[in-house]
C-alpha positions as CSV (number, residue, x, y, z in Angstrom):
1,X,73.8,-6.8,60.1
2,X,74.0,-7.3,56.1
3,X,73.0,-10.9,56.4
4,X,70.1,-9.9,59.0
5,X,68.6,-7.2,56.7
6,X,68.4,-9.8,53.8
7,X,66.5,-12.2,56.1
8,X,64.3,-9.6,56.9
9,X,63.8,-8.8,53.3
10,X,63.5,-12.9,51.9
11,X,61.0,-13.1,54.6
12,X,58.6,-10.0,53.4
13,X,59.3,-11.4,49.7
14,X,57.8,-14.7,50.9
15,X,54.6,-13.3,52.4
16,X,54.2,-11.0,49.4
17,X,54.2,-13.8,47.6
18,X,51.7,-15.9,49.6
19,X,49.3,-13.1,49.5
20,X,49.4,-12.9,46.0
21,X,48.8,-16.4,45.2
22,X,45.8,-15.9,47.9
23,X,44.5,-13.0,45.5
24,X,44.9,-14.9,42.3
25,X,42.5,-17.4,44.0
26,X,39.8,-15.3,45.1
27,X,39.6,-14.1,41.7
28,X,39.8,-17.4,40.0
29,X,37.2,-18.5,42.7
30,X,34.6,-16.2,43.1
31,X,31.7,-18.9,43.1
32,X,33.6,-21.9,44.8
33,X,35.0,-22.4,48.3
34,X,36.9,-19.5,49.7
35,X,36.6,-20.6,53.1
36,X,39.5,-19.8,55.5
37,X,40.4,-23.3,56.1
38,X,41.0,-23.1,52.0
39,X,42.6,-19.3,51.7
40,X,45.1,-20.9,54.6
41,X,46.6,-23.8,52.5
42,X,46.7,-21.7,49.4
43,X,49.0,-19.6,51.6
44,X,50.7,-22.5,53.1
45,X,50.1,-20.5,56.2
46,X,48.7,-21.8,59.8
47,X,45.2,-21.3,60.1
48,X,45.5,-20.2,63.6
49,X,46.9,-17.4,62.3
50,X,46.1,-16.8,58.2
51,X,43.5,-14.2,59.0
52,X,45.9,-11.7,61.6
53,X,48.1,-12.1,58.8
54,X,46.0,-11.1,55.3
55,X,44.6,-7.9,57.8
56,X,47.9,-7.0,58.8
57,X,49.0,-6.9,55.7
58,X,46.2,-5.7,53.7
59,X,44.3,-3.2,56.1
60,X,41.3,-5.1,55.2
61,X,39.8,-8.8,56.8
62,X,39.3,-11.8,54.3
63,X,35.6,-11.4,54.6
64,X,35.3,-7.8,53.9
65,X,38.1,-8.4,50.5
66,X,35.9,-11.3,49.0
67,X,32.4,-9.5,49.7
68,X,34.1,-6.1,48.0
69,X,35.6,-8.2,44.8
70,X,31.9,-10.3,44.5
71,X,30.1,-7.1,45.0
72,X,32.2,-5.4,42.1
73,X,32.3,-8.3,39.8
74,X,28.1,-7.9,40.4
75,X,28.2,-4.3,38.9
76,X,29.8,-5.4,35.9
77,X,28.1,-8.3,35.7
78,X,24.3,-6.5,35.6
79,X,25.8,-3.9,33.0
80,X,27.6,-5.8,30.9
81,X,25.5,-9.0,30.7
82,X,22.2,-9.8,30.3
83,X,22.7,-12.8,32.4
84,X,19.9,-13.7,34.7
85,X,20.1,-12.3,38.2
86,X,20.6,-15.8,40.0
87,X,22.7,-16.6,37.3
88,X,25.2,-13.2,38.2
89,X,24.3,-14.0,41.9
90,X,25.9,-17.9,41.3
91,X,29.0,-16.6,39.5
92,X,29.7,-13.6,41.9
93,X,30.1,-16.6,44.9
94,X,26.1,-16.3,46.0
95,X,24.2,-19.6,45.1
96,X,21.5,-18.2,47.3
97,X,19.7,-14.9,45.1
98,X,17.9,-13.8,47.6
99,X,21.3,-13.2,49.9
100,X,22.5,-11.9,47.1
101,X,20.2,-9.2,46.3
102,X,20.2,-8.5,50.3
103,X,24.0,-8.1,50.1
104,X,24.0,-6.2,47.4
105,X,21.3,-3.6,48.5
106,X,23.2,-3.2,52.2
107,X,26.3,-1.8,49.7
108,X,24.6,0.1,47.3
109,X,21.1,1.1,48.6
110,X,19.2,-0.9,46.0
111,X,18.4,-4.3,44.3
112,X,20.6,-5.9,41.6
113,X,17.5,-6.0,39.4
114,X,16.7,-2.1,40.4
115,X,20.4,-1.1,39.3
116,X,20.2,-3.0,36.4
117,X,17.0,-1.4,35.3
118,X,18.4,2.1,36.0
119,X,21.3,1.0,34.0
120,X,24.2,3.1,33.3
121,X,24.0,7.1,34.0
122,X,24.2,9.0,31.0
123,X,25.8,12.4,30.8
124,X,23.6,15.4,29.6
125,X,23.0,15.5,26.0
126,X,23.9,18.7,24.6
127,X,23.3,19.3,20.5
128,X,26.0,20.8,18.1
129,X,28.3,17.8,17.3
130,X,27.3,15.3,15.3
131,X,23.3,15.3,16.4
132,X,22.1,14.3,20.0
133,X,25.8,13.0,20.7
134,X,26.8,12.5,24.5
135,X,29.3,15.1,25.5
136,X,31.2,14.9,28.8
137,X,33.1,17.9,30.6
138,X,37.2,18.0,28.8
139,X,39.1,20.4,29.7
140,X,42.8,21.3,28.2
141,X,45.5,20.9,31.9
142,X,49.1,20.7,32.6
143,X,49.5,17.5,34.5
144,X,52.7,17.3,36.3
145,X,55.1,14.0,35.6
146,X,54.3,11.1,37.5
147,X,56.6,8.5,38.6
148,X,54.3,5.3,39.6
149,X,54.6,1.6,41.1
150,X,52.5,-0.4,39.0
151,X,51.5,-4.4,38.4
152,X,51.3,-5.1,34.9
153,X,47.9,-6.3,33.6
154,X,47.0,-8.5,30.2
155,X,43.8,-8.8,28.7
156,X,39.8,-7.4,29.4
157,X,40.5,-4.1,31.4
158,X,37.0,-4.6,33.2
159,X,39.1,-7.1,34.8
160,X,42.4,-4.7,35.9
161,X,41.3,-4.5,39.8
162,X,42.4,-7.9,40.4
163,X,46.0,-5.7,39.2
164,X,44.8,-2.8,41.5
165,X,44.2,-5.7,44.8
166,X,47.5,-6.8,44.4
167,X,49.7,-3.3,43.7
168,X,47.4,-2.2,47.0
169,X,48.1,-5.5,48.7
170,X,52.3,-5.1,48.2
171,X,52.8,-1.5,48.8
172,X,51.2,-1.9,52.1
173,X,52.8,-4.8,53.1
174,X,55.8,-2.8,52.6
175,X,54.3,0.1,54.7
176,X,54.2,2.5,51.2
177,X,51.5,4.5,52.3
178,X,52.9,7.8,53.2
179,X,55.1,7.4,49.6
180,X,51.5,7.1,47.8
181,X,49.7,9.3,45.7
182,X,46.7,9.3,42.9
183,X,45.8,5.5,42.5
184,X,46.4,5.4,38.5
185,X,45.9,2.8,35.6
186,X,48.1,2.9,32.2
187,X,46.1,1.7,29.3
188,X,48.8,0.7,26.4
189,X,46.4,-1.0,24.1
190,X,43.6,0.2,21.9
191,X,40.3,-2.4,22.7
192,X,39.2,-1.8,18.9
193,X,42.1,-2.7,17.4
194,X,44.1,-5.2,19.8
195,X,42.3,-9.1,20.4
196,X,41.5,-8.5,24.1
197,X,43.7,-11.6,25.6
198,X,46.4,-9.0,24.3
199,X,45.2,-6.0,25.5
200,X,48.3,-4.2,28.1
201,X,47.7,-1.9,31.1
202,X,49.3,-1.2,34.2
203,X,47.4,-0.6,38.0
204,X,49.1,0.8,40.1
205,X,49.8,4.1,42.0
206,X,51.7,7.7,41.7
207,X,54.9,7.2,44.7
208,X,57.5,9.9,46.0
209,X,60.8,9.3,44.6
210,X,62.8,8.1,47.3
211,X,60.3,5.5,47.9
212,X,62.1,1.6,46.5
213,X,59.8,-0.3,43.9
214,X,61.1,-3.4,43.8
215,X,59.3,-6.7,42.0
216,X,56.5,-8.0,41.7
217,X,56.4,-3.8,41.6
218,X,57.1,-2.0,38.2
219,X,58.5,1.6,37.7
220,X,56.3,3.6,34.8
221,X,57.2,7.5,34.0
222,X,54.4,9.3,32.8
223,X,55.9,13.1,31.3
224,X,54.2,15.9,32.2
225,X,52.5,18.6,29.7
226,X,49.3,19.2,27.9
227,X,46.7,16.8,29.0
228,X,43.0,16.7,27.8
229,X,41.2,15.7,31.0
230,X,38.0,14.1,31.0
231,X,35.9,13.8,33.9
232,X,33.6,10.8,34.1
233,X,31.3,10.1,36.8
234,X,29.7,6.6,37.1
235,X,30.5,3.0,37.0
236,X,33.7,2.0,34.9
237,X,31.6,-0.2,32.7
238,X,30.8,3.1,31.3
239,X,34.2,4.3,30.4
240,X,34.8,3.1,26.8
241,X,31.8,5.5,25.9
242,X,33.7,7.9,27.3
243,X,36.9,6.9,25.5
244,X,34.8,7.0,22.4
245,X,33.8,10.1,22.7
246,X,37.1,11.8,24.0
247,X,39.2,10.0,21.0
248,X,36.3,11.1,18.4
249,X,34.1,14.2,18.4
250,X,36.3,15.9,21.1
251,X,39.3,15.4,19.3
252,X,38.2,16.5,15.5
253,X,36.7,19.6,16.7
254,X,39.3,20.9,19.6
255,X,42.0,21.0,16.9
256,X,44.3,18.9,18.8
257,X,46.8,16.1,17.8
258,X,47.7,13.4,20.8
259,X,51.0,12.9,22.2
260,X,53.1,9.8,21.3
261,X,51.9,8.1,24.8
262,X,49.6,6.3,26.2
263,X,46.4,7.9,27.7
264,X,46.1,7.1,31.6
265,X,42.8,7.2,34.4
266,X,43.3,9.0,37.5
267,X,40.9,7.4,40.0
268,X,39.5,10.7,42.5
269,X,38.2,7.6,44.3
270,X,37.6,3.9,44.5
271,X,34.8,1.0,45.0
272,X,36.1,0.0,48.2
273,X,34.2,3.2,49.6
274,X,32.3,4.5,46.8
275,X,29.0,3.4,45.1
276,X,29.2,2.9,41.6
277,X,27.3,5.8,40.4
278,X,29.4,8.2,42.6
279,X,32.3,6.6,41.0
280,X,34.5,9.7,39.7
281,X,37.6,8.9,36.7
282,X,39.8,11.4,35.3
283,X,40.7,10.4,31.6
284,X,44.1,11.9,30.2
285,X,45.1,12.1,27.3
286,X,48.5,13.5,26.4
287,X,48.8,16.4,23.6
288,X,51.0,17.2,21.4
């Protein structure tokens, strides 16, 4: 039975690790051939029967993954760039702009170039700190500890979901859901004082304790206590304003001094269902 159950287990391993390098390709392929015929070698797996495979494992078929991870690199794309729309279009894996923009607008109910124009959502501006500052809603909260299954990430965080696919992709190819709580990402590194190839971060989720986390998995404790929570709504190209913000006039005038720990995102949702502007973070930060 002993030797059985490590069979099992060197068989899951392998998948996993098939799926991964799968992953690793769509992201490093966005605008070149991500056929199935291709996805299958990178796999090693039968083409017959690739496709059954990635959806059983990933809830999720190959068509539907690359569309979401084109459709997201798009939005960050538009507001980080000013890159011409065919030219975002031709990285994101659409050589045709036209099916781009069509694809774009069945998502998120508009045209690349109308989101663009719109640009990113700004919070109220309220006065009293430091002239027509943005403010966003903080609030002082007792977050409980987390224990979480992460992947570890290195470099841009713009670029942590392709962490996120695969910590989503392994825990339910282990059948994790029903150990699985707040999706959460870990961000180590300060952006304005770390090169960004060194930036660290973790993606990953909030799991029961009973639950295994086993490689490529990684085990983070987050302690609970005194967290300043701030709530951001919009797209995550938005969030270092936020950061900004939080770690600047929030923090001289509340009177408060940060824990020795990192600050974390609890993510109330996700792009897989949400459109970008309806996009709702939680920023903690850890008090003293």
């Amino acid at each position: 039975m002993a030797a059985e159950g490590r069979k099992m287990a060197n068989t899951a391993n392998t998948y996993e690790k098939r799926l991964m390098r799968v992953l690793d390709h769509v992201y490093a392929n966005l605008d070149g051939d991500l056929s199935l015929d291709t996805l299958a070698d990178v796999a090693a797996l039968s083409r017959f029967h690739f496709h059954r495979v990635f959806t059983a494992m990933t809830g999720e078929t190959v068509a539907a993954f690359i569309r979401r991870v084109r459709l997201h690199r798009a939005v960050t794309e538009l507001l980080d760039t000013d890159a011409p729309l065919a030219e975002v279009a031709r990285a994101c894996g659409y050589p045709n702009p036209k099916s781009f923009a069509r694809t774009f607008r069945d998502a998120f109910g508009e045209t690349p170039g109308a989101f663009r124009t719109r640009g990113q959502p700004r919070p109220p501006l309220r006065l009293g700190m430091r002239g027509d500052t943005a403010m966003y809603d903080v609030t002082i909260e007792d977050q409980p500890a987390r224990r979480l299954a992460t992947i570890a990430h290195r470099g841009d965080y713009m670029k942590i979901g392709e962490a996120f696919e695969k910590a989503g992709a392994t825990v339910a190819a282990r059948g994790l859901g029903p150990h699985l709580g707040a999706m959460v990402g870990v961000y180590f590194s300060d952006p304005d004082a770390v090169p960004e190839p060194e930036l660290k971060s973790a993606a990953g989720f909030e799991i029961a304790d009973a639950a295994e986390i086993a490689p490529p998995l990684a085990e983070i404790r987050l302690a609970a206590g005194r967290h300043a929570v701030l709530t951001f709504r919009g797209p995550y190209t938005g969030l270092p304003a936020a950061y900004a913000y939080l770690f600047g006039p929030w923090l001289e005038a509340s009177g408060e001094e940060p824990r020795n720990a990192p600050p974390y995102e609890l993510y109330v949702n996700t792009p897989m269902d949400t459109k970008p502007d309806d996009l709702l973070t939680l920023i903690c930060l850890p008090l003293a």
